[in-house]
N, C-alpha and C positions, 0 to 999 in steps of 0.2 A: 711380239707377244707369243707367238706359235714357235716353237723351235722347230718344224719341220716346212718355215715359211723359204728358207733357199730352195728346196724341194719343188714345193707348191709353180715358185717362178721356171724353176726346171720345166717343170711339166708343161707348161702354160708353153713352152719354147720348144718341144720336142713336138709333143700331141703324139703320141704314139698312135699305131691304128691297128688293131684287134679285129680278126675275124669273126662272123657271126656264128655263133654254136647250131650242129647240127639239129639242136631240138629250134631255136628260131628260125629256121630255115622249113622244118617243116609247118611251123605257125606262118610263116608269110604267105608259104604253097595254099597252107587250106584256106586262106583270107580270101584269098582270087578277087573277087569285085564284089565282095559283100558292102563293102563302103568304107570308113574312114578308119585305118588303123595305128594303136598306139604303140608306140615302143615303151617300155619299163627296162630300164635296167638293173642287174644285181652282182652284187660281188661276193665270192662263195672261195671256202677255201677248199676246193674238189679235192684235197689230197686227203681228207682228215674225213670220220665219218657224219661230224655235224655236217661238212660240206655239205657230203652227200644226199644226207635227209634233207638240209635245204631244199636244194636247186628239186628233188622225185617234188616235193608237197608243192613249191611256187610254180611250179610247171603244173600240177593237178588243181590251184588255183586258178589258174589260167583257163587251163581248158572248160572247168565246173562256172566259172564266171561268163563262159560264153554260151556254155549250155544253158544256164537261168536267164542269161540278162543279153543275148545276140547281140552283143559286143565282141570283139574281137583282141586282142592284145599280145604283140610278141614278147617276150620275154629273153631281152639279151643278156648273157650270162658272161661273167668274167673271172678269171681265178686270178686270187691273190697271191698265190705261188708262197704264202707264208711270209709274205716281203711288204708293210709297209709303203715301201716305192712303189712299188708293182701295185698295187690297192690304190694308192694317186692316179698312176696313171692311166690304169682301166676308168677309172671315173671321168679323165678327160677325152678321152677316147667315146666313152659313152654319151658324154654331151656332145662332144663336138662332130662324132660321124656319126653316132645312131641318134641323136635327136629323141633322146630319153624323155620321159616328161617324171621321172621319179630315178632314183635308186635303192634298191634295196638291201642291207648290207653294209658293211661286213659285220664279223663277228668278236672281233678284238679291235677294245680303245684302241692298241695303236694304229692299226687298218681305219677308223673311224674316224679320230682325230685329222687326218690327213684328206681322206674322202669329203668331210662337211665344210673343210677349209674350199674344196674347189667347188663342190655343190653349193656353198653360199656364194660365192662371186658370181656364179651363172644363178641363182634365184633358183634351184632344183633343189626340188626337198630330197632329203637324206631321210631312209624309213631305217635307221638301225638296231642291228641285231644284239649290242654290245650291252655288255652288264655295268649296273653301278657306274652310269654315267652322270661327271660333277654337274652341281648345280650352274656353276658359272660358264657350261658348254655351251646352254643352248643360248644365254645372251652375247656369248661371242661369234656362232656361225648361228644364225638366226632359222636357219632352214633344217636343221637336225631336230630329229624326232626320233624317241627311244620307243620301237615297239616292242620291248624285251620286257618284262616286271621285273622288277630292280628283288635282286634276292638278298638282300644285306638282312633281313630278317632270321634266314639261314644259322647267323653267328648266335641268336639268341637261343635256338635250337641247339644248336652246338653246345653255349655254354648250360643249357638244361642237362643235355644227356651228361657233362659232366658234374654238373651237382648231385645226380641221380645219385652213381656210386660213390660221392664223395669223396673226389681228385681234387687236390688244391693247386696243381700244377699241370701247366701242359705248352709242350714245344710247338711253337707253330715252323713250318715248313712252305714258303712259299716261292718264287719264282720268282728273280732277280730282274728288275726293270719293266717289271708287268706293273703295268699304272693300273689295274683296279686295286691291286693291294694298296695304296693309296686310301682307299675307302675301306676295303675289308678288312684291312688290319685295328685302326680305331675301332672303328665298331666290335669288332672280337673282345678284344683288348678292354672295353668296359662292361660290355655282358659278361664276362667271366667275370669281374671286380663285381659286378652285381650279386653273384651269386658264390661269392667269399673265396674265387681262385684268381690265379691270376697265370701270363704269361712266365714262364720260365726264362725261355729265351727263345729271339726269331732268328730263322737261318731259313737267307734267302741261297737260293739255289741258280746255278748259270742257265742260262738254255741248255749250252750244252758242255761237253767236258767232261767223261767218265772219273776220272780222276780227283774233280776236286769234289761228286758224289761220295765219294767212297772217303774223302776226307772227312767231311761231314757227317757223314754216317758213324765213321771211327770216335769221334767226340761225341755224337750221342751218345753212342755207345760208353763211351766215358761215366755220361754224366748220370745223375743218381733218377731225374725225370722220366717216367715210362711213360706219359699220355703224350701221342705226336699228333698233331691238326697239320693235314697235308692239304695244303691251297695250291696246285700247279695247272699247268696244262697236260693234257694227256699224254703225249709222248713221253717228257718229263716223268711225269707220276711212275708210268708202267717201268721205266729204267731205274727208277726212285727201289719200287718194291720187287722190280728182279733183285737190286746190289741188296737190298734187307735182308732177304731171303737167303741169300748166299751168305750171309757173314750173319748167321741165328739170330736177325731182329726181330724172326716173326715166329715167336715162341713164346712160351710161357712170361707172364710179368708184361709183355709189352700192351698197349694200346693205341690202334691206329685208329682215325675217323676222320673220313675224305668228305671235301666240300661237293655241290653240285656239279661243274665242270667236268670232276673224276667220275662222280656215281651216277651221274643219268646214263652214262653209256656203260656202265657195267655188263648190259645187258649185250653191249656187243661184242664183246673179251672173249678170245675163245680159249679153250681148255690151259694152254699154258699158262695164260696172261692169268686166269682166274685161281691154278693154284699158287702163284705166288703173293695173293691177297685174301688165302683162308683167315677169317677171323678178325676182318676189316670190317668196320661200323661205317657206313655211307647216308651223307643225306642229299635227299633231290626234292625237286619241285614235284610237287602234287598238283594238277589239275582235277575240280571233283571232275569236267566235263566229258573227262575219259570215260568212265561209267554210263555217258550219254549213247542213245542207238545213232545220232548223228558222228561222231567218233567210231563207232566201231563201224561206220559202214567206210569212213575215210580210214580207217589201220587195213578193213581188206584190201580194198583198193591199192594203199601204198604199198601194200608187202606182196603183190603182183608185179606192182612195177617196178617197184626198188630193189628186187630180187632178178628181176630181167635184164636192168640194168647195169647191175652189179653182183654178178653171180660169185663174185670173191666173198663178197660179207657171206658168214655164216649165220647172222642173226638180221631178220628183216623185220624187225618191230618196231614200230614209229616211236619216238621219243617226242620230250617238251619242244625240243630245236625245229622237229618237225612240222606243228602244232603252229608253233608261232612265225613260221616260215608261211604257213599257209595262213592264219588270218592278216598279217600284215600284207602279203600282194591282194588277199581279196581286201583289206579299207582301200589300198592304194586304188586299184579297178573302182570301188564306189563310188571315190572320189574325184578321179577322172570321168566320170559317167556324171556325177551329178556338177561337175563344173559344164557340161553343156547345156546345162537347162538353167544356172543360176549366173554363171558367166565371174563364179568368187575364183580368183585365186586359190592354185590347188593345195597349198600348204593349208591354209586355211577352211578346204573340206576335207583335208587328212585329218585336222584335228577337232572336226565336228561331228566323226563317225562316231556312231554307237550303234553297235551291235555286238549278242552275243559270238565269240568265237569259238574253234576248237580248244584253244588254252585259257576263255575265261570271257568275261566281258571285255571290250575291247570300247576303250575310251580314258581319251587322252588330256588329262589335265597337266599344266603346264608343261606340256608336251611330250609328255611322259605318260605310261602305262602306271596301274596304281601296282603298288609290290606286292610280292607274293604271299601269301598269307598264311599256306598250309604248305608240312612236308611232309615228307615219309622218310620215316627209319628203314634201312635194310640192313642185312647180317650178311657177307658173304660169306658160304658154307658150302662145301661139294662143288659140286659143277657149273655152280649158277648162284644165287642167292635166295633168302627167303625175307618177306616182310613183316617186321617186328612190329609197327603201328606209325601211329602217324603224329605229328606236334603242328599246331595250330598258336598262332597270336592270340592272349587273351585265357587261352581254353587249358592248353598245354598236352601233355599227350594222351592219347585215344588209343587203342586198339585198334578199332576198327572205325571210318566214316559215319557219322551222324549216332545217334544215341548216345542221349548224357549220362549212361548208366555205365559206360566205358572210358568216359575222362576222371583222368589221373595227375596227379602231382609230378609222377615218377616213371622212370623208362624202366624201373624196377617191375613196374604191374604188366609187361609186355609178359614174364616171365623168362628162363633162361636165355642165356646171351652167346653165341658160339665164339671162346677168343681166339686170338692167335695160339698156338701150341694145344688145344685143345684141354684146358685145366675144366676139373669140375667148380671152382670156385670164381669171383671177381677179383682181378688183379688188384692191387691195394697203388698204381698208379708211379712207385718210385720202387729202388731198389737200396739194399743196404748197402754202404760204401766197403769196400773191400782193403785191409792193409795196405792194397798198395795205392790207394789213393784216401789217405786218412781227412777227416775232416779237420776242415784250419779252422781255429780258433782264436780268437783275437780277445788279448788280456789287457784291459786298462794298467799304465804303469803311475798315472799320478795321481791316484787314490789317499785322498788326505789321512785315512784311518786306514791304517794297513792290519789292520783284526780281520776286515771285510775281504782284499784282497792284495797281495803282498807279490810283487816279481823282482827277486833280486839277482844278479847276478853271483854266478859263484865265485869262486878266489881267484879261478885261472881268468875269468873275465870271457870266459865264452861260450857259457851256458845260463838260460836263466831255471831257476827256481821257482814253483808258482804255487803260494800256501793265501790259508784266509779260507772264512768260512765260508765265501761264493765256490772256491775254490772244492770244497770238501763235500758242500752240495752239491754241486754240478757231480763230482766221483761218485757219489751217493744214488744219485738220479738216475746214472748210466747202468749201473749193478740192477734197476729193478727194469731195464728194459726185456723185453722178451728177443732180443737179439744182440751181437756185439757191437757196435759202433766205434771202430776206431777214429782216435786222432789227437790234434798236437799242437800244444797252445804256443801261441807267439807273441811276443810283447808287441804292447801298441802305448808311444809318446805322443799325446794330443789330446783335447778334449772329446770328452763323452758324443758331443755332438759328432764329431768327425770319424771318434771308430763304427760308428750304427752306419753312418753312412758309408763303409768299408767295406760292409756285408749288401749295400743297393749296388756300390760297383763291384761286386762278387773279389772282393780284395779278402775276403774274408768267409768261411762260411755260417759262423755262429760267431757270437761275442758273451763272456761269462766275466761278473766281474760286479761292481755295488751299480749298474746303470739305471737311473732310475725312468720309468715309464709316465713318460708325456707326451704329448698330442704331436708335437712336430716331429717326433721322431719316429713314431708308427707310417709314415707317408716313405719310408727307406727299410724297415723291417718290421716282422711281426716278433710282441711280448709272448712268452709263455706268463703264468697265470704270475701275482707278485707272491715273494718270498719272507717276502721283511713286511715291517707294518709301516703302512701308510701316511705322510703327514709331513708338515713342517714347524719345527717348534721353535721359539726366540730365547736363547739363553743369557740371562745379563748376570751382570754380579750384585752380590747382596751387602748390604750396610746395614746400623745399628738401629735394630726398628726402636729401640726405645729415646731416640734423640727427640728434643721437643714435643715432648706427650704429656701436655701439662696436664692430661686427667688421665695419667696412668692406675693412679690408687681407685679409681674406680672399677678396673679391669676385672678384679677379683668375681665383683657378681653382677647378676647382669641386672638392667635396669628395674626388670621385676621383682627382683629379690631386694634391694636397697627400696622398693615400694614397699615390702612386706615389714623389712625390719621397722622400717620408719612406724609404720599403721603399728605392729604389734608393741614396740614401747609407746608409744602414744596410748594405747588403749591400757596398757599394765600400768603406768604414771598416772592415770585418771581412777586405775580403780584403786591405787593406794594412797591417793589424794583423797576418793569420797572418803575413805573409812578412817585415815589418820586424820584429817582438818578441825575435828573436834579439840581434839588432844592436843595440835600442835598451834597457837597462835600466828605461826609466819607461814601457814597454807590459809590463812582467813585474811579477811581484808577486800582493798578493791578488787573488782574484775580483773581487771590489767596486772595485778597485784598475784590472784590467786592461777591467772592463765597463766603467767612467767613461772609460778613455783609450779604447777604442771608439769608443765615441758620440760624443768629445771630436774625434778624427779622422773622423770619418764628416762634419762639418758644416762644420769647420774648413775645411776641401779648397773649399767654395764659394766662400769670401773669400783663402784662401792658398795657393800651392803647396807650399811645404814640398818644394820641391825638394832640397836642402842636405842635408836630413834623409834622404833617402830614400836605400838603401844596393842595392837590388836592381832591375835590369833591368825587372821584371813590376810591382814595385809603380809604378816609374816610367811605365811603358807604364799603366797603372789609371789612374794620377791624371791624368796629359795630357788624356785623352778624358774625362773625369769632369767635368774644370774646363771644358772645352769645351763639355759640357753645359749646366754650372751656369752659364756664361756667358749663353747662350742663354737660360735658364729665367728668370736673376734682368733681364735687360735686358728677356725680356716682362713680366714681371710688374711692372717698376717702369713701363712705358709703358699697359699695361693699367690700372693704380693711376692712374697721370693722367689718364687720358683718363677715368676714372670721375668724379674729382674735379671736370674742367672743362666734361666734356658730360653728366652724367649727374647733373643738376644738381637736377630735378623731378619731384612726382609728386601726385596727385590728396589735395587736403585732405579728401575722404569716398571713404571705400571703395563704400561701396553704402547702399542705401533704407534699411535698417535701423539703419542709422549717423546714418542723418537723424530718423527714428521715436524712436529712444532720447537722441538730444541736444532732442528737441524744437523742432529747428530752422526757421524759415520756407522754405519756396518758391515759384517762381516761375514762373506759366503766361503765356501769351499773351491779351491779352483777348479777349474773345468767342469762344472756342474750347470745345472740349469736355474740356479736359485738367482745366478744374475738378472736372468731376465724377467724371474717372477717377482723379483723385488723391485726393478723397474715399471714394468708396465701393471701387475696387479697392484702391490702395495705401495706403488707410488713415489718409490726412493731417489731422488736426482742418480744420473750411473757416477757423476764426482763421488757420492757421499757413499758409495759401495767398495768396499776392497778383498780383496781376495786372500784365504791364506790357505797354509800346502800341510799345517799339519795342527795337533794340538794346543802342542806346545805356542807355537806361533798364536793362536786364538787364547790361549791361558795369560799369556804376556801382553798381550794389546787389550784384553779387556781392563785386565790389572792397573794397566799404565792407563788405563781411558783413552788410548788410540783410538777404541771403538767404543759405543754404547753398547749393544747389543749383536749378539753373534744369529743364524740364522743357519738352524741344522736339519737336515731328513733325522727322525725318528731314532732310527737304527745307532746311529752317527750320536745324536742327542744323548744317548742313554749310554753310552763309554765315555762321552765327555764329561757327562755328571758322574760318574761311577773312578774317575779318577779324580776331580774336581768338586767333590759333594760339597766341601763347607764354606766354598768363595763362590758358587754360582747357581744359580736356580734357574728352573723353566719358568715362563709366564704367559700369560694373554690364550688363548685359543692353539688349538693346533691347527693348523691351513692343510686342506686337502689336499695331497697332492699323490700322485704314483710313487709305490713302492718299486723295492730293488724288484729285477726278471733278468733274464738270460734274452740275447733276439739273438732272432732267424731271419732267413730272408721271406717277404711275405709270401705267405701261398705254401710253405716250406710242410715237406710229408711227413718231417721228424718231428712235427710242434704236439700235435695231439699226444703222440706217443711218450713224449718226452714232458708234458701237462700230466698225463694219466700217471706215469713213473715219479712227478713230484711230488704230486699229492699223496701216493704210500709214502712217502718219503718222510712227507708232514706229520698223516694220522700216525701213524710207526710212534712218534716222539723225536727224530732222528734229529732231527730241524731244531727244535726246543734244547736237544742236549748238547748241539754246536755253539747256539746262541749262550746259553748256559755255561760251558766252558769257556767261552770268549770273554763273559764277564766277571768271570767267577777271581781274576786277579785285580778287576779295577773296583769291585765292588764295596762301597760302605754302607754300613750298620742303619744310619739317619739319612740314605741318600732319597730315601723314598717318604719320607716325612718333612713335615716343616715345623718342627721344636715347637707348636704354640701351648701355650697353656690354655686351655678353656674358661671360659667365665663362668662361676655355678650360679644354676638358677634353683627357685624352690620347690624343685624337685627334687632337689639333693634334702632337704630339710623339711619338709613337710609335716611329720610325725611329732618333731621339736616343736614345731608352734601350734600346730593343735593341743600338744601338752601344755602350753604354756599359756594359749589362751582360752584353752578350756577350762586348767587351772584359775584362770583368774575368770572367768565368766561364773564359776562355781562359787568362787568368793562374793561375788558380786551378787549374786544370788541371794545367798545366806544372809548378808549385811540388810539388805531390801527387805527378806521378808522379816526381819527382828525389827526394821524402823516401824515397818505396819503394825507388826503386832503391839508393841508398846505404845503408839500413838492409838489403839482401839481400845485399850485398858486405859489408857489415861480419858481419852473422850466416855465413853459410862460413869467413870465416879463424877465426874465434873454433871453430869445430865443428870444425874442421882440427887445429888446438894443443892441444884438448884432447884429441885422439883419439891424438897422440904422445903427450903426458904419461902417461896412462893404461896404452899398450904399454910405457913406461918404465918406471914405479913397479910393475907391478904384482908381478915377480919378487921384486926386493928390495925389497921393503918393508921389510925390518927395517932395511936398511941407511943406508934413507933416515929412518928413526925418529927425529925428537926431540921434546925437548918445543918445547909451544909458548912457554915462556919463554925458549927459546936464542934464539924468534925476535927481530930489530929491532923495537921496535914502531915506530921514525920510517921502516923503510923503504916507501915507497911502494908499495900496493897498490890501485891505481885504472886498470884496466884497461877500465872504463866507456869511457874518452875515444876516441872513435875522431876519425877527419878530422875538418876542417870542411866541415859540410853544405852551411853558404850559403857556402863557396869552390868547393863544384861547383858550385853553379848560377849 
């Protein structure tokens, strides 16, 4: 399970034996017979300057731990000599001749990996010093314990200060078979995707090899990405930004920013080291507790001793390394101290310490320190560096410690930034590509509709051609950029899907061409904004709307107006029914008699005058304006009815999608598009009943022949096919959302904005509108954009004609009414008259006038009913 387990049995077989360091030698001298003393061990890499602050602070733990707590404890020291092996076998050396009761150290996973392997077989807790240590470490050697705070937090920080100036891109740079990049890489790698950048490219770097530095560096230099994230080790780093420095990386355009490992010892870099990293962005660990008077009385203290001890460094100021070098031997000391009064197992009061330390609180959950939380920005500038503020989890960046009136969104609100080359402005993070490295462009060559984008070869067969109006926009796009942008299109044979993916394995640098923007293809490049309009439409062919329309003759008016005519002859038949029925004996008679001649004359009047017939003034004045009417009404309706007949001729052989679902019909997509699998899995089509074609003609033929029901086009595409196709095929059903035509980039890419911003003049301009325009301006027909119907009239078109006509005849109606009245009141007075004499006559003699009723005549006439004729007054 360990690949360094051949090792481990090495060691276990050799046991090397290590002399005691002269600082434990003088720890055992001053023990004398105070009483029981402990050994500690640590493993320290003395060559490097973390070593160094180690071993000054665990040793001033030591001694501070016996001065509070009259405990004693040596402190056996062992150097890793930078060698993994050597780190084994100091630790078996430690157990087996100094009778360690801990280890402290080392400082790189691979040193630690190897160390917890031998410390768990001997039950000796491992206090290590190492970053980003995996979760599945500590249930493999059970005795490892991280007193380090895991800085992967770091990379969020990182990817801030890159949102800040709004870098879409940036190269990371780390250290070849260093296992924390394991963990620091992920992590980077989706905090930058958080905040809309991303990884350009990783280039791991050897230990060592000047050489293949400098190759490395030459290909940055190549490539067009100016933001580097430099992840190394120190040695590494500082020959990383000598070879920069010498070959003009650390000028104008560039941006570097070093992880913690690089920037907490900044402060020990002496003059050379520090000018070849002017204008380098560093993030470290922040402890607030540095600010505490318990810290500054531990920084004088250390920089007495660590300056005595090391009079080479030219900088003796405690760092984090320091800090946590010294709270970890003081838990380890408590812990040892308090397993004599509770008799636990010392791993188990390692990890039930809690107390405040120098680098923070110090308390260990699943065996781990909790992670870092705050950092600070620096700027190196002049001789040393200055700090620019600080970024916090949660909060983000600050100015200064504490007060909410100094958090910020942005590393922007730090104020000026000192870069590489000393520019007054912020680098824009990439550079423009230069002729002699032009951009590749990769041209779709099996584009169904070659208006959009067209690559043909020439006559000699060994150049291609590249026209279409992707083609003309993309040239168009480039002219309104604020810089030149060389480069040079090259055919691409395959589906859409596989040239986007050309530009995720950098086979390609950009792709221009009809691609249209959908979700699975954004995960291998970024769209610019769409070009063409949006959608997918179903085109099918069209047949004889007038087949089986056995109520076509009602088409002319709509259902309201066939209400209206019916109502206004109905009521025009009734009022020249009241007024002729006198006159005419075959309008009298029964009910059923006289309703039949009604309606009989109500309809007749449209086709006849029936003037001859007609005996009265009003009814005559009705019928005039009626057939006036009905003249009007029957000449549109029989011109409405033709024009139905002649132009109104087609209509769509499928309704819609579900018409195509339930007949089980084939359709037809475009090849290499994405329409196959949105008519799969969206609209639900078996992939049998889908077929592919490569060009118009091909879709004009299969619809024709009913190979296919219905064809299935982007917009763009939809609108040349009916523009050469107007009077055999139509659009129908909805349009389906979908992404229009874009140009991609690779994501993260510095040419997107610019190349967005230069489309859209491109758009407002007209420029866009007058391409599309000429492309259709030869397939274009007259009625392509209508659908021949005739409309149905309703009475709105005639309204003023039947007010005429039934006002006319209400008017009549009128008239006739008031002359029956007035004649039946002149007739009721004289009758009430005559019989008012008779009555003063008879009523004296009555006797006289006494007979019977059989003296009367019965043939003399007694029909006093009859008065005038009515209709000879009117």
């Amino acid at each position: 399970m360990n690949k360094f387990a051949p090792l481990i049995y090495f060691v276990i077989i050799v046991r090397t034996f290590r002399p005691v360091t002269p600082s434990a030698e003088r720890n055992i001298e001053a023990a004398g017979s105070t009483g029981v003393v402990f050994n500690i061990g640590a493993i320290i890499d003395n060559c490097s300057r973390i070593g160094k602050e180690e071993r000054v602070a665990m040793e001033m733990a030591m001694d501070d731990f016996y001065a509070n707590n009259n405990q004693r404890f040596v402190l056996q020291i062992r150097h890793s000599q930078r060698d993994p092996m050597q780190a084994a076998l100091a630790a078996r050396d430690l157990i087996d001749m100094q009778d360690v009761q801990a280890i402290l150290g080392p400082r790189t996973w691979e040193d630690t990996s190897l160390v917890a392997e031998v410390g768990s077989e001997n039950h000796i807790p491992i206090v290590s010093f190492a970053e980003a240590t995996p979760n599945w470490a500590t249930g493999l050697w059970p005795s490892l314990v991280q007193a380090s705070h895991d800085e992967l937090k770091q990379m969020e920080a990182i990817a801030a200060i890159v949102k800040s100036f709004e870098w879409h891109q940036a190269t990371v740079i780390y250290q070849d078979r260093d296992s924390s990049s394991n963990e620091i890489l992920p992590r980077l790698s989706l905090a930058l995707r958080q905040v809309g950048a991303e990884i350009s490219q990783l280039v791991p770097l050897p230990p060592f090899g000047s050489s293949s530095l400098v190759k490395a560096l030459e290909k940055l230099r190549q490539d067009q990405c100016r933001v580097f994230i430099v992840h190394l080790a120190l040695p590494l780093a500082l020959q990383l930004f000598d070879k920069a420095k010498e070959m003009k990386m650390m000028e104008k355009e560039y941006v570097w920013i070093t992880t913690d490992p690089i920037t907490s010892l900044v402060h020990s870099f002496n003059a050379s080291t520090i000018s070849t990293m002017q204008g380098v962005i560093g993030v470290k660990s922040y402890f607030p507790e540095s600010e505490s008077s318990q810290f500054h009385g531990f920084r004088r203290r250390f920089r007495k001793r660590f300056s005595s001890e090391y009079p080479e460094e030219e900088n003796d100021e405690p760092e984090v390394f320091a800090a946590q070098a010294y709270d970890a031997a003081t838990a380890v000391a408590l812990a040892v101290t308090q397993r004599k009064h509770n008799g636990k197992p010392l791993l188990e009061n390692i990890l039930q310490i809690d107390f405040h330390g120098l680098s923070g609180k110090i308390q260990f959950t699943d065996q781990k320190l909790p992670p870092q939380q705050m950092f600070q920005i620096i700027n190196v500038i002049g001789k040393s560096y200055i700090e620019l503020g600080y970024w916090s989890d949660g909060l983000g960046f600050r100015r200064t410690v504490g007060g909410k009136n100094t958090i910020g969104s942005s590393m922007k609100d730090f104020g000026p930034v000192f870069w590489p080359g000393g520019p007054l402005y912020t680098p824009k993070g990439w550079t423009v590509l230069t002729s002699s490295k032009p951009l590749k462009i990769g041209v779709p060559t099996g584009s169904t509709f070659k208006q959009y984008v067209n690559a043909e070869k020439d006559p000699s067969g060994n150049n291609f051609s590249f026209r279409g109006v992707a083609i003309d926009l993309f040239e168009e796009t480039l002219m309104e950029l604020p810089y030149h942008l060389p480069y040079d299109f090259f055919p691409f044979d395959g589906t859409y899907d596989a040239i986007v993916q050309q530009i995720y394995s950098r086979e390609f640098d950009a792709v221009v061409g009809d691609v249209a923007i959908v979700s699975r293809r954004c995960q291998y490049a970024e769209f610019t904004h769409p070009y063409s309009e949006a959608g997918l439409m179903m085109i099918v062919p069209v047949r004889s709307k007038i087949c089986n329309k056995a109520w076509l003759f009602m088409k002319p008016f709509t259902e309201a107006m066939w209400a209206l005519i019916v109502a206004i002859n109905v009521y025009n038949g009734f009022v020249v029914w009241l007024i002729e029925r006198n006159h005419c004996p075959e309008l009298r008679g029964s009910l059923p008699n006289q309703i039949g001649s009604l309606i009989w004359l109500s309809f007749t009047t449209l086709f006849s005058l029936h003037g001859e017939k007609l005996h009265s003034n009003l009814s005559r004045m009705t019928m005039v304006v009626w057939l006036f009417v009905a003249l009007i009404i029957t000449q549109t309706y029989t011109a409405n009815l033709t024009s139905m007949l002649t132009v109104q001729l087609l209509e769509p052989a499928v309704e819609d999608v579900d018409a195509l679902l339930q007949s089980n019909a084939v359709v037809g997509y475009c090849k290499g598009s994405f329409v196959s699998m949105y008519l799969n899995e969206v609209l639900q089509f078996p992939r049998n009943r889908i077929q592919e074609f490569s060009s118009p003609e091909e879709y004009a033929n299969a619809l024709k022949s009913k190979a296919i029901a219905a064809a299935f086009l982007e917009v763009p595409f939809a609108k040349i096919f009916l523009g050469q196709y107007c009077k055999d095929f139509v659009s129908v059903g909805p349009t389906y959302k979908v992404g229009g035509f874009g140009f991609a980039f690779p994501r993260g890419s510095p040419l997107l904005p610019s190349v967005n911003e230069a489309m859209l003049k491109v758009t407002e301009s007209g420029k866009l509108r007058q391409l599309e325009n000429n492309m259709l301006a030869t397939q274009k027909c007259l009625d392509a954009e209508t659908d021949g119907s005739t409309p149905s009239l309703s009475p709105r078109s005639f309204w003023i004609l039947f007010i005429f006509s039934g006002g006319t005849s209400t008017i009549s109606l009128g008239v006739y009414i008031f002359h029956i009245y007035k004649s039946m009141f002149k007739q009721e007075t004289v009758w009430k008259l005559m019989l008012a004499v008779i009555n003063q006559c008879l009523t004296p003699n009555m006797q006289r006038f006494s007979r019977r009723d059989s003296d009367i005549n019965p043939e003399t006439p007694t029909n006093y009913a009859n008065g005038p004729n009515l209709q000879a007054l009117v």
